[in-house]
mmCIF file of the N, C-alpha and C atoms, coordinates in Angstrom:
data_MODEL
# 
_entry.id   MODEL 
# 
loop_
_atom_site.group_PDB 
_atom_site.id 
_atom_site.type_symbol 
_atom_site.label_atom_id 
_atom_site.label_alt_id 
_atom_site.label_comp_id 
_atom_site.label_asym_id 
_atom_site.label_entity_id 
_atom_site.label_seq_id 
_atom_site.pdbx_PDB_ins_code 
_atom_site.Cartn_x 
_atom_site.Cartn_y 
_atom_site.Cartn_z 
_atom_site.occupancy 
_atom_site.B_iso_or_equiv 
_atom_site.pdbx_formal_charge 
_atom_site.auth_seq_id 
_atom_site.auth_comp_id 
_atom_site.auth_asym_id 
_atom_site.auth_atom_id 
_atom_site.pdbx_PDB_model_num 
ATOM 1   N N  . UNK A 1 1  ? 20.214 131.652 121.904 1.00 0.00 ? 1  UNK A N  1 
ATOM 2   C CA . UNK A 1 1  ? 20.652 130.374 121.360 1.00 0.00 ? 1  UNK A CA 1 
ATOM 3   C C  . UNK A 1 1  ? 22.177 130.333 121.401 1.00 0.00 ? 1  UNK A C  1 
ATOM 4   N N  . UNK A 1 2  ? 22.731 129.311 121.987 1.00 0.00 ? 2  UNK A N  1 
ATOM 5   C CA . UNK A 1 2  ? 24.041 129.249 122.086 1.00 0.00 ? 2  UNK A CA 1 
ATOM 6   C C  . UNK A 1 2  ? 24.831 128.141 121.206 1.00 0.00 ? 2  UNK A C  1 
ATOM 7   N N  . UNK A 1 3  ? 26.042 128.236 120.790 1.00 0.00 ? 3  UNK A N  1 
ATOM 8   C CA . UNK A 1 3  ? 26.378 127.612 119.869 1.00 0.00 ? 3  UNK A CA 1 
ATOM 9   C C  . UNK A 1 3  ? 27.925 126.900 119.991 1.00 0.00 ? 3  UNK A C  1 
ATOM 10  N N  . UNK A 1 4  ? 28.552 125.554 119.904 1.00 0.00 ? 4  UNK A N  1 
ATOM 11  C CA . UNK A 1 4  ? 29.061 124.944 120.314 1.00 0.00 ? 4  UNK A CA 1 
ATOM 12  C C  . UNK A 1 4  ? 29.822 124.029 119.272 1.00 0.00 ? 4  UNK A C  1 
ATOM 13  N N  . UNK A 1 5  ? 31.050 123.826 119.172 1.00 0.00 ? 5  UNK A N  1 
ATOM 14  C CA . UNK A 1 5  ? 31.988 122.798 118.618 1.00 0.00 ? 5  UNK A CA 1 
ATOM 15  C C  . UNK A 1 5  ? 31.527 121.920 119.099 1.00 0.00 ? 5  UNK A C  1 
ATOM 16  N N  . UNK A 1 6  ? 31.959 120.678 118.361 1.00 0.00 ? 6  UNK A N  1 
ATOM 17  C CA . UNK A 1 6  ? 32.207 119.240 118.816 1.00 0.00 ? 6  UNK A CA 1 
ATOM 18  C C  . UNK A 1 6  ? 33.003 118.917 119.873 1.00 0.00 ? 6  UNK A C  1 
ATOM 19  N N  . UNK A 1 7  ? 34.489 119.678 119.907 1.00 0.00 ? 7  UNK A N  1 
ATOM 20  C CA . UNK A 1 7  ? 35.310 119.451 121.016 1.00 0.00 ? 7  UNK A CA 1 
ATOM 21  C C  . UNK A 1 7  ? 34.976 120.352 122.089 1.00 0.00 ? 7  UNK A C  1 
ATOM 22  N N  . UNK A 1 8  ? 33.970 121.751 122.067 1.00 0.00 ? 8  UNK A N  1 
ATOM 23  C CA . UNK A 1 8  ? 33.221 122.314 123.253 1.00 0.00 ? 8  UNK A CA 1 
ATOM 24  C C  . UNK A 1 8  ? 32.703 121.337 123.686 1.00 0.00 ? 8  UNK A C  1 
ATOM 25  N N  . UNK A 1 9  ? 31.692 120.573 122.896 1.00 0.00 ? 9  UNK A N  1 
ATOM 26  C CA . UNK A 1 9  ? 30.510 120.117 123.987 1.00 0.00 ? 9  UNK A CA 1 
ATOM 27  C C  . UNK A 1 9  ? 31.361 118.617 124.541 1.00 0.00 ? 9  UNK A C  1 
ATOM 28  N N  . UNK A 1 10 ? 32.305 118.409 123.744 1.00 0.00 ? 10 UNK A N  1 
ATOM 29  C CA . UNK A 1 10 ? 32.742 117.475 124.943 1.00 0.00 ? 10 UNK A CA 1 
ATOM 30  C C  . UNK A 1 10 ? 33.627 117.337 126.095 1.00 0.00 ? 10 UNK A C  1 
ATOM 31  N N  . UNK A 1 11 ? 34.070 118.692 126.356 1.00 0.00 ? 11 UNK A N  1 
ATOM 32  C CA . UNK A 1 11 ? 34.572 119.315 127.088 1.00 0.00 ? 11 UNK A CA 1 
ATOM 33  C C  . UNK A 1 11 ? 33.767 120.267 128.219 1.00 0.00 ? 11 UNK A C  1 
ATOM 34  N N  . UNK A 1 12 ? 32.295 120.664 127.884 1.00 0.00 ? 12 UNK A N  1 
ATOM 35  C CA . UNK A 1 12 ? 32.139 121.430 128.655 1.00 0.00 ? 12 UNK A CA 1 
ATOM 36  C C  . UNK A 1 12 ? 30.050 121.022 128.681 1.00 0.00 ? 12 UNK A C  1 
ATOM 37  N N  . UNK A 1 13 ? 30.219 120.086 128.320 1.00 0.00 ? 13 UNK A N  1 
ATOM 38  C CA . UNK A 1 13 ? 28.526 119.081 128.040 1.00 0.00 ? 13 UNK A CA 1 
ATOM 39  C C  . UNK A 1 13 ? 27.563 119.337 129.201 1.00 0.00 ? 13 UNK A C  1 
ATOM 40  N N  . UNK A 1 14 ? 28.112 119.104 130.743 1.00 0.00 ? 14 UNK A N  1 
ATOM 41  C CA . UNK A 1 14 ? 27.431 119.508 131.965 1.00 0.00 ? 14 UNK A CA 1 
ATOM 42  C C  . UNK A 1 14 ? 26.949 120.941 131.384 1.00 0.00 ? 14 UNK A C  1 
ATOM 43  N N  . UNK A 1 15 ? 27.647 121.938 131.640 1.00 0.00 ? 15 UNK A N  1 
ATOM 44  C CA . UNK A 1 15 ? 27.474 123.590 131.144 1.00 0.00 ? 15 UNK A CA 1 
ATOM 45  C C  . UNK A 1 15 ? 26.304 123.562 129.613 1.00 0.00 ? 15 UNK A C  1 
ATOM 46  N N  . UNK A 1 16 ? 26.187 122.971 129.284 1.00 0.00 ? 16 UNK A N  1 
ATOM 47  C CA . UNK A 1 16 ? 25.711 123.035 127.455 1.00 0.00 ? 16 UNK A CA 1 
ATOM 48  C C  . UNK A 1 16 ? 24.553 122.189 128.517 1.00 0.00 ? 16 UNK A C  1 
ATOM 49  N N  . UNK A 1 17 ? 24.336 121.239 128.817 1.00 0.00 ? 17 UNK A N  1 
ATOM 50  C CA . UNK A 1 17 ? 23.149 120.629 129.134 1.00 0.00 ? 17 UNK A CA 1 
ATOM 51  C C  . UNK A 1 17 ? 22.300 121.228 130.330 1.00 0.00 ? 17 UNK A C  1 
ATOM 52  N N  . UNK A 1 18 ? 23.084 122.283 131.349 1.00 0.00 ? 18 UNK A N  1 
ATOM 53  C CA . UNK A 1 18 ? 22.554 122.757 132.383 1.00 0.00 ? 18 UNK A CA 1 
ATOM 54  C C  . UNK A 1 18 ? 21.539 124.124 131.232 1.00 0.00 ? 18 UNK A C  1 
ATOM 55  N N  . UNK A 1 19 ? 22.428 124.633 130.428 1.00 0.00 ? 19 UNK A N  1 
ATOM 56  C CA . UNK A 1 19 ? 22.035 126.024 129.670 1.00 0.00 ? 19 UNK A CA 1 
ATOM 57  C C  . UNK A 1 19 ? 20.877 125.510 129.135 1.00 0.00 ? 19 UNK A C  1 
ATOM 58  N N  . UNK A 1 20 ? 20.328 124.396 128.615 1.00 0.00 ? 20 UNK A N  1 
ATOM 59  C CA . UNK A 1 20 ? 19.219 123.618 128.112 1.00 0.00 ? 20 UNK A CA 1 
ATOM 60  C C  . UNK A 1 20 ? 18.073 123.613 129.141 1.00 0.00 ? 20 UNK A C  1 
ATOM 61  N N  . UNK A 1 21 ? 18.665 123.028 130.169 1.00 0.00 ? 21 UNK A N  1 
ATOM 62  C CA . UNK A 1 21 ? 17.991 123.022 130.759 1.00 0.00 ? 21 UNK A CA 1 
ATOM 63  C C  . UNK A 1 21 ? 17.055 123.979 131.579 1.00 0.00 ? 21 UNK A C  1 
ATOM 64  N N  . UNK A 1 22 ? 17.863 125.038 131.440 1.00 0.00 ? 22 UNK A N  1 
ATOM 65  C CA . UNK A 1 22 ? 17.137 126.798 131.458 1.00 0.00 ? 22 UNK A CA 1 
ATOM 66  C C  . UNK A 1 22 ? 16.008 127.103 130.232 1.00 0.00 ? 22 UNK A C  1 
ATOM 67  N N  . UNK A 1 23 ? 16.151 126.124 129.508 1.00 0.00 ? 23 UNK A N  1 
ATOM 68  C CA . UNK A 1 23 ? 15.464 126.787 128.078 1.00 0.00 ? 23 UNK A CA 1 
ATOM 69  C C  . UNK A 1 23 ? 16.082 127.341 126.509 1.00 0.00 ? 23 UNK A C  1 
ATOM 70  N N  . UNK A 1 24 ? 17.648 127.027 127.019 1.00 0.00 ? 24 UNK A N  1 
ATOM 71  C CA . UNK A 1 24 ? 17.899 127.906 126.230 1.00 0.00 ? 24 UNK A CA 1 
ATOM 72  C C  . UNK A 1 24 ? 18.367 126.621 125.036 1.00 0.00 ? 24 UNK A C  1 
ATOM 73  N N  . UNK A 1 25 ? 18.144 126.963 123.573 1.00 0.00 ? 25 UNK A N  1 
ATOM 74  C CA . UNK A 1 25 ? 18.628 126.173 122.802 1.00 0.00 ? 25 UNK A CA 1 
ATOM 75  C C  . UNK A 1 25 ? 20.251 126.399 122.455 1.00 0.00 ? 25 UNK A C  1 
ATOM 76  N N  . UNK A 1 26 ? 20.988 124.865 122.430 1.00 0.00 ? 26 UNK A N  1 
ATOM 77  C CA . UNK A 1 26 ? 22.194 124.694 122.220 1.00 0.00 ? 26 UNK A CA 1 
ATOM 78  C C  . UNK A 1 26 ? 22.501 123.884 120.954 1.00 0.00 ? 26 UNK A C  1 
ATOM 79  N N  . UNK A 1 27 ? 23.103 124.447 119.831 1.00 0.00 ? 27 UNK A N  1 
ATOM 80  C CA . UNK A 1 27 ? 23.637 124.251 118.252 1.00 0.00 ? 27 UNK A CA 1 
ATOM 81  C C  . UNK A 1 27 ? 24.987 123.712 118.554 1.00 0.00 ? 27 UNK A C  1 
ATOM 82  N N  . UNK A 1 28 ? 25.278 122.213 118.006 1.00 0.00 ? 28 UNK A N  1 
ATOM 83  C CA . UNK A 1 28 ? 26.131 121.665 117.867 1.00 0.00 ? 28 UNK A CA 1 
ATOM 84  C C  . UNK A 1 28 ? 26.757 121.544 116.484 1.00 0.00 ? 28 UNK A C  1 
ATOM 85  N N  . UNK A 1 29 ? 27.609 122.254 116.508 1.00 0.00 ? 29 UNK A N  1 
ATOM 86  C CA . UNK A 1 29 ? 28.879 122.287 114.947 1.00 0.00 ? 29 UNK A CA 1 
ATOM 87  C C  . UNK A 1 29 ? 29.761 121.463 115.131 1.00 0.00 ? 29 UNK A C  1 
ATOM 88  N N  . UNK A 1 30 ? 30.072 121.362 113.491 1.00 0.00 ? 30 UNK A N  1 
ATOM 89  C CA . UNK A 1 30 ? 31.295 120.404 113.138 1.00 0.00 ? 30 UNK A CA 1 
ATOM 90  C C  . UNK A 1 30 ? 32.242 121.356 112.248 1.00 0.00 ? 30 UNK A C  1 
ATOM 91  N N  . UNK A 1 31 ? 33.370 120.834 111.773 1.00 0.00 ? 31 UNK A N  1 
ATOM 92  C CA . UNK A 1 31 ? 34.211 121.481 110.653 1.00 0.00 ? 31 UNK A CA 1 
ATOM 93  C C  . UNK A 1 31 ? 34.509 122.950 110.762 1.00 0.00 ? 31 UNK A C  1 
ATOM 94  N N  . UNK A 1 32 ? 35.184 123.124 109.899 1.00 0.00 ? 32 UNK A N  1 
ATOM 95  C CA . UNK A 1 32 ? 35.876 125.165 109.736 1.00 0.00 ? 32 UNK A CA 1 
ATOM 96  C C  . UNK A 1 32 ? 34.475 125.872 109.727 1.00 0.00 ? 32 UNK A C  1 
ATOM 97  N N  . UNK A 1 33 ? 33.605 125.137 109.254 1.00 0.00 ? 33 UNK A N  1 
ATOM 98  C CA . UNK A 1 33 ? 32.774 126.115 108.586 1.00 0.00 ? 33 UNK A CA 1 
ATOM 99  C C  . UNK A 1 33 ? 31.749 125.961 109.503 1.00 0.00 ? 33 UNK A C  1 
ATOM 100 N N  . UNK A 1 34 ? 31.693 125.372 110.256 1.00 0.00 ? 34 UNK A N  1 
ATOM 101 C CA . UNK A 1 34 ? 30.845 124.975 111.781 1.00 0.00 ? 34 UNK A CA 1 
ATOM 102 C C  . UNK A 1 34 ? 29.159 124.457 111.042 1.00 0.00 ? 34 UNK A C  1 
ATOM 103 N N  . UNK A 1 35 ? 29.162 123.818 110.282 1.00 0.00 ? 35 UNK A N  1 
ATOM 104 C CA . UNK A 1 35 ? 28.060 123.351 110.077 1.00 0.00 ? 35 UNK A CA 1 
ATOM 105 C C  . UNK A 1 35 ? 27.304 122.563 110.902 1.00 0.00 ? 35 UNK A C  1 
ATOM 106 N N  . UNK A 1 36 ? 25.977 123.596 111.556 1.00 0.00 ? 36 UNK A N  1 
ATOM 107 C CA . UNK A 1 36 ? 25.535 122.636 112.617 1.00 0.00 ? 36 UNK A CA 1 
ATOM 108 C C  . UNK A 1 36 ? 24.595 121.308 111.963 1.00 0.00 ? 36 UNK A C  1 
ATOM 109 N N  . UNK A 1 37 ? 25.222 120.398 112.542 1.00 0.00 ? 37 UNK A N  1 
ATOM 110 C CA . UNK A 1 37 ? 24.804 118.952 112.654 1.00 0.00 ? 37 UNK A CA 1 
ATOM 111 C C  . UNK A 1 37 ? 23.676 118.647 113.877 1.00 0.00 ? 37 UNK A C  1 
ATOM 112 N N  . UNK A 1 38 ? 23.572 119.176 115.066 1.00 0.00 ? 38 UNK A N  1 
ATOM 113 C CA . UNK A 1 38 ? 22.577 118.732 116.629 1.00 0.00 ? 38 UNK A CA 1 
ATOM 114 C C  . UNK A 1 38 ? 22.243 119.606 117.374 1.00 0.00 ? 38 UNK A C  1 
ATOM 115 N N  . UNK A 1 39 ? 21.425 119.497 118.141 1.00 0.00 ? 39 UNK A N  1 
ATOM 116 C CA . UNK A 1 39 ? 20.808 120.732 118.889 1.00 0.00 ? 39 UNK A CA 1 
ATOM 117 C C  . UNK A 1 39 ? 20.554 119.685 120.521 1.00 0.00 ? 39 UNK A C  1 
ATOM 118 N N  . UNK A 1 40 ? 20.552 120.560 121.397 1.00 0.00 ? 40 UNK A N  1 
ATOM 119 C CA . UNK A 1 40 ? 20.708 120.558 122.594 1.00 0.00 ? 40 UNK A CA 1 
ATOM 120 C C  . UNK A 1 40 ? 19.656 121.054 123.332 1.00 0.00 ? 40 UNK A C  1 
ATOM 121 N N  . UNK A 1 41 ? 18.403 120.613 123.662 1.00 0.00 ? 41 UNK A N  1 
ATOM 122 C CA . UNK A 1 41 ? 17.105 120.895 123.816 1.00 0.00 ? 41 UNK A CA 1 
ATOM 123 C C  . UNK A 1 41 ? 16.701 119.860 125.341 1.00 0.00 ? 41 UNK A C  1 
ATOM 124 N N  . UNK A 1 42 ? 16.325 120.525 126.142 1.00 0.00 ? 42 UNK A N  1 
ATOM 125 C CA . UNK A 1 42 ? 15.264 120.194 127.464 1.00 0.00 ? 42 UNK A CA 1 
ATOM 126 C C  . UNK A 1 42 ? 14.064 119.454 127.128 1.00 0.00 ? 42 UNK A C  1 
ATOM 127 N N  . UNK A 1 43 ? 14.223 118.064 127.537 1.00 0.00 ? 43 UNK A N  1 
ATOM 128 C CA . UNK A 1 43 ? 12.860 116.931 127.224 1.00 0.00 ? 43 UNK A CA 1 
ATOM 129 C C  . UNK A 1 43 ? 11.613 118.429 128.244 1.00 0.00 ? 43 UNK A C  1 
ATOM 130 N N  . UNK A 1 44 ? 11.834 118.735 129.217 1.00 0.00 ? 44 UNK A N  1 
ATOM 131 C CA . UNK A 1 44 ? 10.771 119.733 129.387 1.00 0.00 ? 44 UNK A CA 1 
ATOM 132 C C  . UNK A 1 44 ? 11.516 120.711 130.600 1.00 0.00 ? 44 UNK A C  1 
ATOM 133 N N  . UNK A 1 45 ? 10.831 121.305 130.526 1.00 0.00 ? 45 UNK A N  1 
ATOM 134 C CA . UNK A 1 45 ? 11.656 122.767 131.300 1.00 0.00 ? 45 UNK A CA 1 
ATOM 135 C C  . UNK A 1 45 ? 11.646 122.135 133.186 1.00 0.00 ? 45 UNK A C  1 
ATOM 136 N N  . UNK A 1 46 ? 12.619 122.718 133.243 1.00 0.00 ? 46 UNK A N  1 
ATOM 137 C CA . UNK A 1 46 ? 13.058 122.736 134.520 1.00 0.00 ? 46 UNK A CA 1 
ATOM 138 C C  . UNK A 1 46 ? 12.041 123.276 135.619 1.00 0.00 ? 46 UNK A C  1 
ATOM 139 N N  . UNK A 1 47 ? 11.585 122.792 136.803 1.00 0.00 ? 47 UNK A N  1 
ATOM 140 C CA . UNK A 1 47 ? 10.511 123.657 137.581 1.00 0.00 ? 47 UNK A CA 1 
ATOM 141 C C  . UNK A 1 47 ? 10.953 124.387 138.730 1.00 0.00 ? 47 UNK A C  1 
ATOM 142 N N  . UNK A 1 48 ? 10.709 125.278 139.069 1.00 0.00 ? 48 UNK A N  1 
ATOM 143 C CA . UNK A 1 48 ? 11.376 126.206 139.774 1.00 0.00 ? 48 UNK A CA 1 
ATOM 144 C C  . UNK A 1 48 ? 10.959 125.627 141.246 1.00 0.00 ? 48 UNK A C  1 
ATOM 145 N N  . UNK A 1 49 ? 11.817 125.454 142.025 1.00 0.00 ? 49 UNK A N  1 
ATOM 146 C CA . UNK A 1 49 ? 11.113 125.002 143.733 1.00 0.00 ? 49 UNK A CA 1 
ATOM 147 C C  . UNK A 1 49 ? 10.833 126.273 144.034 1.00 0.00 ? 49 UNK A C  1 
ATOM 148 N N  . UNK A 1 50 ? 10.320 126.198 145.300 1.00 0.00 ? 50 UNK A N  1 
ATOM 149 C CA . UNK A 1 50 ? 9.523  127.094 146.090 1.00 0.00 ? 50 UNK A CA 1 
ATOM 150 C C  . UNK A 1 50 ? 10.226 126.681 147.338 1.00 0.00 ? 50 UNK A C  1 
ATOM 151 N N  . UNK A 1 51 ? 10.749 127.552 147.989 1.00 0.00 ? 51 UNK A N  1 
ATOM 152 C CA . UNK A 1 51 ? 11.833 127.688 149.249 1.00 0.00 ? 51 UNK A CA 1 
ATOM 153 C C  . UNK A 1 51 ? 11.061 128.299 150.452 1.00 0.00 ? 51 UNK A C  1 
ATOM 154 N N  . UNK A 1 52 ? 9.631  128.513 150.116 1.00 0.00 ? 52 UNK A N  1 
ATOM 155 C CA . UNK A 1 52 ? 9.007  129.184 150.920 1.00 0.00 ? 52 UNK A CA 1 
ATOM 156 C C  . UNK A 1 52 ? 7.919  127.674 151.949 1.00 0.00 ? 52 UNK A C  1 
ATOM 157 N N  . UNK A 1 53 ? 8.483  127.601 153.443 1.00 0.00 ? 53 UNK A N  1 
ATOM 158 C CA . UNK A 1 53 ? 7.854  126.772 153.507 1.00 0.00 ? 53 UNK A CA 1 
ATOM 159 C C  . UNK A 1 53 ? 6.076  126.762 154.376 1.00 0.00 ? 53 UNK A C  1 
ATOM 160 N N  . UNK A 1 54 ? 6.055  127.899 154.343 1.00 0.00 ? 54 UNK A N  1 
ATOM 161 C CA . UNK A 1 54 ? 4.308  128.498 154.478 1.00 0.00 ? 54 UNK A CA 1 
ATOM 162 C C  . UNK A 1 54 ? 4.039  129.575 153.506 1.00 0.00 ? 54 UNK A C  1 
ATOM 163 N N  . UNK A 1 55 ? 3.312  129.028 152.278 1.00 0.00 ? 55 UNK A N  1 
ATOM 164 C CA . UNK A 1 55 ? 3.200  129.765 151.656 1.00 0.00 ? 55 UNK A CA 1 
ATOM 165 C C  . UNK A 1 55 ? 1.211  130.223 151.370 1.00 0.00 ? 55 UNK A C  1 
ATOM 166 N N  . UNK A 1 56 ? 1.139  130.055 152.629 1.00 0.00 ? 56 UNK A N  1 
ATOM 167 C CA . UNK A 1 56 ? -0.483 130.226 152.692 1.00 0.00 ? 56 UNK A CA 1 
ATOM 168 C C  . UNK A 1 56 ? -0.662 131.700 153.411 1.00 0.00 ? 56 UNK A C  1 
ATOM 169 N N  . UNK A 1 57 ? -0.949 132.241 152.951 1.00 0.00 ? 57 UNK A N  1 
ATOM 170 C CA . UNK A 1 57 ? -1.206 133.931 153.611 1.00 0.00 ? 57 UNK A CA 1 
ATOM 171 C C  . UNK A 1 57 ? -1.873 134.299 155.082 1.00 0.00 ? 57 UNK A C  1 
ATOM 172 N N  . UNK A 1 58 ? -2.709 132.963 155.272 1.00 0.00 ? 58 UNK A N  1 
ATOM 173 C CA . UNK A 1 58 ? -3.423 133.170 156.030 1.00 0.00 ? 58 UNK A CA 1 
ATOM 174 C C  . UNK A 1 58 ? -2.900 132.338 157.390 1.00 0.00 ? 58 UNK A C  1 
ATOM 175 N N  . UNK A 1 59 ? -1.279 132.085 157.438 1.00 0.00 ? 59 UNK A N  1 
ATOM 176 C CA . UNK A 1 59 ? -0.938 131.465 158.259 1.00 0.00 ? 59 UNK A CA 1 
ATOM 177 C C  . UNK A 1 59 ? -0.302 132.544 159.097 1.00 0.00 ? 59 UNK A C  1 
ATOM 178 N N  . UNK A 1 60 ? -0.154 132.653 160.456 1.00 0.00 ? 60 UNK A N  1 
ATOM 179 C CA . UNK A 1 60 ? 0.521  133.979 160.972 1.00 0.00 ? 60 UNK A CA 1 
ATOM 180 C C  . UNK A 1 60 ? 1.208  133.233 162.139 1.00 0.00 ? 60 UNK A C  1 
ATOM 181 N N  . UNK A 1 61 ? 3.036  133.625 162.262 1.00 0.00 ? 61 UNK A N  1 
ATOM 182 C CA . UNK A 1 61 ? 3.400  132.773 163.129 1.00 0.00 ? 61 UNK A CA 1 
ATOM 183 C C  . UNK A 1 61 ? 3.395  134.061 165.159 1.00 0.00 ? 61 UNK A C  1 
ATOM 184 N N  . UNK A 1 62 ? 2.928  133.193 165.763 1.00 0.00 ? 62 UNK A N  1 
ATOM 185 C CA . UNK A 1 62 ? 2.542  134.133 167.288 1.00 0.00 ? 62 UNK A CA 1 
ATOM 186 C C  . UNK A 1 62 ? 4.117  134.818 167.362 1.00 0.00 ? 62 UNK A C  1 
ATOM 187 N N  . UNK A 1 63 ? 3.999  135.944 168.105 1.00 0.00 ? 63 UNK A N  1 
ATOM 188 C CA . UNK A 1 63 ? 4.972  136.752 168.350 1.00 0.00 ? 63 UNK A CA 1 
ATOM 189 C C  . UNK A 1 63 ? 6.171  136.197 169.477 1.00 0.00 ? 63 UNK A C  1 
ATOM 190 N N  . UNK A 1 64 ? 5.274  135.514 170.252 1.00 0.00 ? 64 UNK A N  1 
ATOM 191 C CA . UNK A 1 64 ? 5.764  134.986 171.463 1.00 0.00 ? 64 UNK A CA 1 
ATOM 192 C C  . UNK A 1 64 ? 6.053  133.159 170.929 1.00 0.00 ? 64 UNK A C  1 
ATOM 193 N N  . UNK A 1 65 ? 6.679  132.944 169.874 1.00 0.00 ? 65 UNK A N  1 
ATOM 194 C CA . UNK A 1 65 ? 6.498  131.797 169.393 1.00 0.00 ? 65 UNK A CA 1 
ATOM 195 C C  . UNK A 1 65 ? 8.043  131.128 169.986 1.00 0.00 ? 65 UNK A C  1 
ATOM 196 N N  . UNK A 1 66 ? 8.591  132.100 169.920 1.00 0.00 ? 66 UNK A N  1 
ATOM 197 C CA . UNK A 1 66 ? 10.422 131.097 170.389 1.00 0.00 ? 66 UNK A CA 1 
ATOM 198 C C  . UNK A 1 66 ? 10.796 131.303 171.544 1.00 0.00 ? 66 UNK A C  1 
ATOM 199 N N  . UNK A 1 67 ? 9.761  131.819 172.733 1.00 0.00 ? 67 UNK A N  1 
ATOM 200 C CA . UNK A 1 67 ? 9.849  131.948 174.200 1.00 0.00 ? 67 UNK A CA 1 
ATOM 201 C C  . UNK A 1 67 ? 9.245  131.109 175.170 1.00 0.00 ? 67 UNK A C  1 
ATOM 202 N N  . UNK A 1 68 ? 9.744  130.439 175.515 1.00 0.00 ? 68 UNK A N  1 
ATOM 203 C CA . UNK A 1 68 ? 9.614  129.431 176.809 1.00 0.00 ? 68 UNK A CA 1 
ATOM 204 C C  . UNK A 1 68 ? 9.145  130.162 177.922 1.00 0.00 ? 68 UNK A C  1 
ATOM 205 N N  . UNK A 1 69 ? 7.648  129.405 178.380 1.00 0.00 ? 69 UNK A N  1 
ATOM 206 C CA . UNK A 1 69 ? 7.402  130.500 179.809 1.00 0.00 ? 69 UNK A CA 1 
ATOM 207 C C  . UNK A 1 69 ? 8.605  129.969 181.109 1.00 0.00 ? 69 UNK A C  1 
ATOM 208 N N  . UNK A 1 70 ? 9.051  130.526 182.088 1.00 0.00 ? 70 UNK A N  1 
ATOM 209 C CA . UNK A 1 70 ? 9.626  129.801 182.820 1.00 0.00 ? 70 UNK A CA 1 
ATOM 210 C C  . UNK A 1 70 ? 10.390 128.776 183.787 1.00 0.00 ? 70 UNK A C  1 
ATOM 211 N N  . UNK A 1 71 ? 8.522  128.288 183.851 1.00 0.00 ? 71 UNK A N  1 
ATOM 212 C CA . UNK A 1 71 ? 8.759  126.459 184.051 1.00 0.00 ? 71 UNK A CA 1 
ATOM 213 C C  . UNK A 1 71 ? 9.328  125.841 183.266 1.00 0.00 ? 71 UNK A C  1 
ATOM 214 N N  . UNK A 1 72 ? 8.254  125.820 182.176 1.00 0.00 ? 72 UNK A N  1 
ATOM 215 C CA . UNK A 1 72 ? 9.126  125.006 180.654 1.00 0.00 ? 72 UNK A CA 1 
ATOM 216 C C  . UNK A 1 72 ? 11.397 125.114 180.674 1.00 0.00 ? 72 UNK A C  1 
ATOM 217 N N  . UNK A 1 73 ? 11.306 126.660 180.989 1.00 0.00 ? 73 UNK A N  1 
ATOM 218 C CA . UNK A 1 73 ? 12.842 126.785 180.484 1.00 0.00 ? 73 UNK A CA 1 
ATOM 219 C C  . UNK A 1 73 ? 13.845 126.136 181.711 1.00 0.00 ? 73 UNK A C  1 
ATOM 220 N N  . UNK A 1 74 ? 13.535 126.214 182.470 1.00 0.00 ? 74 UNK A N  1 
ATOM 221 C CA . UNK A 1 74 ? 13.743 125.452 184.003 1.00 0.00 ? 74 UNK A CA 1 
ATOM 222 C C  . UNK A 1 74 ? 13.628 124.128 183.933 1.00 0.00 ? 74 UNK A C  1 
ATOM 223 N N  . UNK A 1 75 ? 12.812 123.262 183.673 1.00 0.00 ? 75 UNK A N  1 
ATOM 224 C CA . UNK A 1 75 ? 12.833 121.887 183.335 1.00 0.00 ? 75 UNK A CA 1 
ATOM 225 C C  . UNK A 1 75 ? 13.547 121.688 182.293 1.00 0.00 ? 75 UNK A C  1 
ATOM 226 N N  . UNK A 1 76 ? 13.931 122.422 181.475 1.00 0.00 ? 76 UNK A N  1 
ATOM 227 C CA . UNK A 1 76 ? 14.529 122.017 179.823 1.00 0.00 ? 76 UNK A CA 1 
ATOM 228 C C  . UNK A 1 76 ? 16.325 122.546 180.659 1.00 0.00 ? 76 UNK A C  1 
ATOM 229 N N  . UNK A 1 77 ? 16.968 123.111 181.746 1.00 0.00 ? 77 UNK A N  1 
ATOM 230 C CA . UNK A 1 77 ? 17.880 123.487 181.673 1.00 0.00 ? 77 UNK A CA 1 
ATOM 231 C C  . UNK A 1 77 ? 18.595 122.786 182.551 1.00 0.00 ? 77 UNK A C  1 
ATOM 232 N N  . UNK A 1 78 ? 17.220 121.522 183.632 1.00 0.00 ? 78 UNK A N  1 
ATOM 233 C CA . UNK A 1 78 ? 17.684 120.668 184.571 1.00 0.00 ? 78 UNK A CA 1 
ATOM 234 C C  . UNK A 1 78 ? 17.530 121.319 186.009 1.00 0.00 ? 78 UNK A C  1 
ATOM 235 N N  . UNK A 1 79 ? 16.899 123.030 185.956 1.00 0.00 ? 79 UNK A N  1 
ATOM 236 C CA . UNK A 1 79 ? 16.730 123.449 187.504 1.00 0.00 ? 79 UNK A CA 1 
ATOM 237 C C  . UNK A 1 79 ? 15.688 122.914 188.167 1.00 0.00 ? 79 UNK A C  1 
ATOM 238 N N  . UNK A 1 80 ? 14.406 122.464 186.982 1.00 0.00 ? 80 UNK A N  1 
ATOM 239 C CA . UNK A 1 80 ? 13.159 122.038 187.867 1.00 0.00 ? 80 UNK A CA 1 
ATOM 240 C C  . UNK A 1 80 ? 13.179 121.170 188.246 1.00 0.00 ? 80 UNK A C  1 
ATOM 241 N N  . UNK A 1 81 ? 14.405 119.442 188.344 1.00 0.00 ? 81 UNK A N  1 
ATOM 242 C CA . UNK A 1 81 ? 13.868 118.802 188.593 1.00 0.00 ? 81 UNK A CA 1 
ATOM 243 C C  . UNK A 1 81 ? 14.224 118.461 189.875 1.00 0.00 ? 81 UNK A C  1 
# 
C-alpha cells in the first residue's frame, strides 16, 4: 500500500494511478499529520496481454517455412520473367 500527499498526487497522479492499476492500493493524505482523507483503487484489475501469437501447442511451424524453392525466388527477383 502506498501512500501519498495532496501535492504528490498532483504532481505525480499518472504514477499513483498506473500503481493502482497494478493492484496496488494508493492512500491519499492531507495536513502535518497526513490524515488520510482518499484512496486510489482500480475499477478492476488490469489484464495481462498475451504476446504470444500461436498459442495452441498443437500448431508446428515447417522447417523449410522461410525458403523459396527456386522458381518462386527467380520470379520474385525479376530473373524468371
Amino acid at each position: 500500500m502506498a501512500e501519498a500527499t495532496m501535492f504528490e498526487a498532483k504532481t505525480q497522479l499518472s504514477d499513483l494511478v498506473k500503481r493502482a492499476q497494478r493492484g496496488e492500493k494508493v492512500i491519499l493524505t492531507t495536513g502535518r499529520k497526513r490524515t488520510p482523507v482518499a484512496m486510489i483503487v482500480a475499477l478492476k484489475p488490469a489484464k495481462t496481454r498475451v504476446f504470444d501469437l500461436f498459442p495452441h501447442p498443437d500448431f508446428d511451424i515447417p522447417a523449410d517455412f522461410d525458403e523459396l524453392p527456386d522458381a518462386e525466388g527467380k520470379a520474385w527477383s525479376g530473373e524468371g520473367a
